[in-house]
Backbone as JSON, one array per atom type, in Angstrom:
{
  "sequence": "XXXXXXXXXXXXXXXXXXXXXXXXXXXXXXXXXXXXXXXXXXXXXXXXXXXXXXXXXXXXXXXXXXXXXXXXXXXXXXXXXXXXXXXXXXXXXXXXXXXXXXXX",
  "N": [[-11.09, 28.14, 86.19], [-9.94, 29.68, 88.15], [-7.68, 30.59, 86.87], [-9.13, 32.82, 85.25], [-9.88, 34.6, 87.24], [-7.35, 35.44, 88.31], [-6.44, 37.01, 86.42], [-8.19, 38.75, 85.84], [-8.14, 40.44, 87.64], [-5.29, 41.36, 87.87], [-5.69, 43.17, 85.13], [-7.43, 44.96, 86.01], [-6.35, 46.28, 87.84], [-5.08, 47.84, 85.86], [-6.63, 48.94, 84.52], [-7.44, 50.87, 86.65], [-5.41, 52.0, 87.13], [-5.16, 53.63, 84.28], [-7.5, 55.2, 85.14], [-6.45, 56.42, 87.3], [-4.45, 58.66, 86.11], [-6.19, 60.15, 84.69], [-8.03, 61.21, 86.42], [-6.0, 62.47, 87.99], [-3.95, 63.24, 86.84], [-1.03, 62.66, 86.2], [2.44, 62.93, 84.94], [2.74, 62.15, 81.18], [5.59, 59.92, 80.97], [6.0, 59.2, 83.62], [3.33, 57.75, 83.71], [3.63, 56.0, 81.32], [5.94, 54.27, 82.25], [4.38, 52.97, 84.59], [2.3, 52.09, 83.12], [3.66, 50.11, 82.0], [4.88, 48.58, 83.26], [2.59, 47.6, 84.93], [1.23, 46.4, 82.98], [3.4, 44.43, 81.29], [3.37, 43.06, 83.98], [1.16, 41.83, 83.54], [1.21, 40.28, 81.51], [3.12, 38.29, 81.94], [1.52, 37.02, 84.02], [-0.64, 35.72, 82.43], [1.06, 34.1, 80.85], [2.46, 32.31, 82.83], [0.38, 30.99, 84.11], [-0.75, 29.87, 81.76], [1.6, 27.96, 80.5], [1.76, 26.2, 83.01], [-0.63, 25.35, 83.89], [-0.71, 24.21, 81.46], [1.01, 22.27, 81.65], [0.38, 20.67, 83.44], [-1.93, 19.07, 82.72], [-0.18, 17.66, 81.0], [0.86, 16.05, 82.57], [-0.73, 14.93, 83.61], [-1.26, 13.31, 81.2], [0.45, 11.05, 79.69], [0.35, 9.87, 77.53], [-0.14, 11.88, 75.37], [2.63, 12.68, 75.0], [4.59, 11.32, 73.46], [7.99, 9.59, 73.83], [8.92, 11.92, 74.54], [11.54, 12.76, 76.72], [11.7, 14.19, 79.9], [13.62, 16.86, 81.44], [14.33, 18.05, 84.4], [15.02, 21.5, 86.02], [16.06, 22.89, 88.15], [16.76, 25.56, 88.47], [16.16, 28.41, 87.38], [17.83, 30.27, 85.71], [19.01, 28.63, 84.41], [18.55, 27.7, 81.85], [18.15, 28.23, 78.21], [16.23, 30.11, 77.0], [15.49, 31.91, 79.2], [17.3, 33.08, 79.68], [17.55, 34.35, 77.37], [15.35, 36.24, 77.65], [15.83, 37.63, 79.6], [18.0, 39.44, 78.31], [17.12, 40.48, 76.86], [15.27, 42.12, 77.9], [17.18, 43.85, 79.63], [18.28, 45.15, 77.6], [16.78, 46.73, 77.1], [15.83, 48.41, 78.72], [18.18, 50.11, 78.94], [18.38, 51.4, 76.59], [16.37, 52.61, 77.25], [17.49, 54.0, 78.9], [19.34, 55.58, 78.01], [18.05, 57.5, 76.38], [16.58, 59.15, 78.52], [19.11, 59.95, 79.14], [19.87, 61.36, 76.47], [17.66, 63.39, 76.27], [17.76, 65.38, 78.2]],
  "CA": [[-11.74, 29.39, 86.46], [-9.16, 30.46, 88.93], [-6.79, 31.46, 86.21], [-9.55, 34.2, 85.08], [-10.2, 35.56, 87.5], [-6.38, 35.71, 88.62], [-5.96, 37.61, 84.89], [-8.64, 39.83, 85.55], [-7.17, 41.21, 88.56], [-4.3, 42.24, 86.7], [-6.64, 43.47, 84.29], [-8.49, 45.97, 86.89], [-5.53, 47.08, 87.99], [-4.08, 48.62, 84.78], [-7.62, 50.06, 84.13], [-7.38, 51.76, 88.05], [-3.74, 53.08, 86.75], [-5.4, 54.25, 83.81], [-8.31, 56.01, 86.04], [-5.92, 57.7, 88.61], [-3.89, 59.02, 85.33], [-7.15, 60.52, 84.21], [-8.23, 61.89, 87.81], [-4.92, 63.34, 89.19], [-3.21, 63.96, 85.92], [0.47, 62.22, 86.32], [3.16, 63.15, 83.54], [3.14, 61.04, 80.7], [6.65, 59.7, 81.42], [5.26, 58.08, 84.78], [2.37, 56.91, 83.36], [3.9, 55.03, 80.28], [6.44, 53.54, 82.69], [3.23, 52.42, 85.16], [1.44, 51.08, 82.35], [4.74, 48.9, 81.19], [5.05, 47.36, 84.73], [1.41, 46.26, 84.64], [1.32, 44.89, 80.97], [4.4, 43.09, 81.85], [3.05, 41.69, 84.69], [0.02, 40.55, 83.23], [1.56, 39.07, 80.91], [3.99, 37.37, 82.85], [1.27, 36.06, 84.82], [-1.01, 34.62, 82.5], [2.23, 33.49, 80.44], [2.68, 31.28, 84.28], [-1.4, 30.17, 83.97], [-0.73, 28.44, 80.89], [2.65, 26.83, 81.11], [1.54, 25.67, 84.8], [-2.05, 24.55, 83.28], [-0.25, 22.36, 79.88], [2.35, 21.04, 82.26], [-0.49, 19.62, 84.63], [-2.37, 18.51, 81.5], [1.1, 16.75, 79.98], [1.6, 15.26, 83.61], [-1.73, 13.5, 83.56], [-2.42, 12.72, 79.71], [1.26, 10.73, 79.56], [0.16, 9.47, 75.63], [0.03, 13.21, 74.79], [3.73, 13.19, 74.72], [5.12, 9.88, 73.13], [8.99, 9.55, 73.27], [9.54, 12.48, 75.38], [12.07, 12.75, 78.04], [11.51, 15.11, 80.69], [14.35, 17.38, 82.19], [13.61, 19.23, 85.57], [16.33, 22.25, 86.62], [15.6, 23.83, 89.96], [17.53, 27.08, 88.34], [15.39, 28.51, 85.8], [18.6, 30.77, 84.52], [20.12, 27.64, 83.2], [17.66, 27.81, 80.5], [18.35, 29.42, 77.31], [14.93, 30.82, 76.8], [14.88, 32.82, 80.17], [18.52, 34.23, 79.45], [17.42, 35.75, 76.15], [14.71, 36.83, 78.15], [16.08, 38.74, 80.65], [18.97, 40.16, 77.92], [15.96, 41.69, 76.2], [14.92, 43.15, 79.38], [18.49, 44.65, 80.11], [18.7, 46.15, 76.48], [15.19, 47.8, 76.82], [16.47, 49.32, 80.51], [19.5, 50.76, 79.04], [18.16, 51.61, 75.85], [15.17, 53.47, 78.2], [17.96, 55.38, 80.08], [20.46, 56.39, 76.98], [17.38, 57.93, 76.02], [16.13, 59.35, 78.84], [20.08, 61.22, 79.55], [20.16, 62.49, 75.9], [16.49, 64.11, 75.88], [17.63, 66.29, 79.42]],
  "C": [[-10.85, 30.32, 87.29], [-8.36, 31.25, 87.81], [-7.42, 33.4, 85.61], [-9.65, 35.11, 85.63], [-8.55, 35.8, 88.29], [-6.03, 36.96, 87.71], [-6.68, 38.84, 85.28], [-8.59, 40.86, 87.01], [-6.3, 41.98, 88.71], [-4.6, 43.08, 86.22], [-7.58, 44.99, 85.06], [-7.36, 47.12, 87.28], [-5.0, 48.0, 86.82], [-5.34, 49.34, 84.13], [-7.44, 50.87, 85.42], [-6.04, 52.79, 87.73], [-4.21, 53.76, 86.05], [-6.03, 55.68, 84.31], [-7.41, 57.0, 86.67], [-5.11, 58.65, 87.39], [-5.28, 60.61, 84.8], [-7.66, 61.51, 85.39], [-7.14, 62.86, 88.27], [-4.11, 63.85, 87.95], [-1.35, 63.78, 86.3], [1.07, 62.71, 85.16], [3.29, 61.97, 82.69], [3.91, 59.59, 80.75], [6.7, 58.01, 82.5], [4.37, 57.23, 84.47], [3.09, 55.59, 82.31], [4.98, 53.93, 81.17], [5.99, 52.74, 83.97], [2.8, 51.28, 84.6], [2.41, 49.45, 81.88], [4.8, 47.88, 81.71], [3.87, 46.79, 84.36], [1.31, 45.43, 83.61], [2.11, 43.98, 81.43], [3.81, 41.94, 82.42], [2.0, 40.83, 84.55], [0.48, 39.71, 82.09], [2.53, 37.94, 80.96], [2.88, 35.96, 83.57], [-0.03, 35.27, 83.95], [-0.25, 33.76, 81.24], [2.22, 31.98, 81.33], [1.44, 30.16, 83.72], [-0.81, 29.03, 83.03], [-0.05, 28.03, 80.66], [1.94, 26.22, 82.27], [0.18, 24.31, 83.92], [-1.29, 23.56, 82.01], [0.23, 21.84, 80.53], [1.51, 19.9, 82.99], [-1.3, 18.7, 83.34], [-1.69, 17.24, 80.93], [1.24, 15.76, 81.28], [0.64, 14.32, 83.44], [-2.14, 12.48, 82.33], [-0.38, 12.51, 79.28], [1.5, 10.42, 77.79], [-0.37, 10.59, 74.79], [1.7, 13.3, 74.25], [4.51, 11.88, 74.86], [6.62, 10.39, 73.03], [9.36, 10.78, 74.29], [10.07, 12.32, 76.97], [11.91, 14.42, 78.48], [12.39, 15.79, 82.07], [13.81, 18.45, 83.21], [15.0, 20.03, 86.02], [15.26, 22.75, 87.69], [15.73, 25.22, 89.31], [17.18, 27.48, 86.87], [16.53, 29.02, 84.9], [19.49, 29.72, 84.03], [18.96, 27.08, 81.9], [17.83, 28.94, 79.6], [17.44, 30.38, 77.29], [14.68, 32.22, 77.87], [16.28, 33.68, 80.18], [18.1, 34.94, 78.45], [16.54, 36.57, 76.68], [15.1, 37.87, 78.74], [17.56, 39.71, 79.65], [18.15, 40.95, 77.16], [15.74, 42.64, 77.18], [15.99, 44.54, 79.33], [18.57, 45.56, 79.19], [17.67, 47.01, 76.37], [15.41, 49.35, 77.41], [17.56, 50.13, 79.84], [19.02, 51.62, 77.65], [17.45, 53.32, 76.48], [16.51, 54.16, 78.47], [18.9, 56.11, 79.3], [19.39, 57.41, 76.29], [16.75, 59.5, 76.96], [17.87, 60.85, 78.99], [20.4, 61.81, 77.87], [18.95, 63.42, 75.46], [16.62, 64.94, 76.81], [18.43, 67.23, 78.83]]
}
């Protein structure tokens, strides 16, 4: 139950962004790069929830996962998965700003 209502926390917030958008009248611009952060982060965080929640699941229910060995890194960027991650990121960011200096 914690995870929901962690989600819908998130969730309040990016309707309250919406609201003040609606109330005070921000420029598009701001807003769409508001709204990006929150999405993100909600979906970052309940991305976390349920990794965190299967892993605890896989830790206790051992004859869920026959044959597997189980590597632990301390350093998440030595994982492929979170480098492509963050090279998506980088190409979004740069993408965003080659954009942003030939529309001035």
């Amino acid at each position: 139950m914690q995870i929901v209502k962690q989600i819908w926390e998130k969730f309040q917030r990016v309707a309250e962004l919406t609201f003040e958008v609606l109330e005070n009248g921000i420029d598009f611009i701001s807003f769409q790069e508001k709204l990006r952060r929150e999405l993100d982060g909600l979906g970052q965080e309940i991305l976390k929830e349920v990794l965190e929640a299967k892993d605890a699941y896989l830790r206790e229910h051992r004859e869920k996962r026959p044959g597997w060995q189980i590597e632990r890194r301390d350093d998440p960027k030595e994982m492929p998965w979170y480098n492509e991650a963050m090279a998506g990121e980088e190409n979004a960011r740069a993408q965003k700003r080659n954009f942003k200096q030939t529309t001035h």
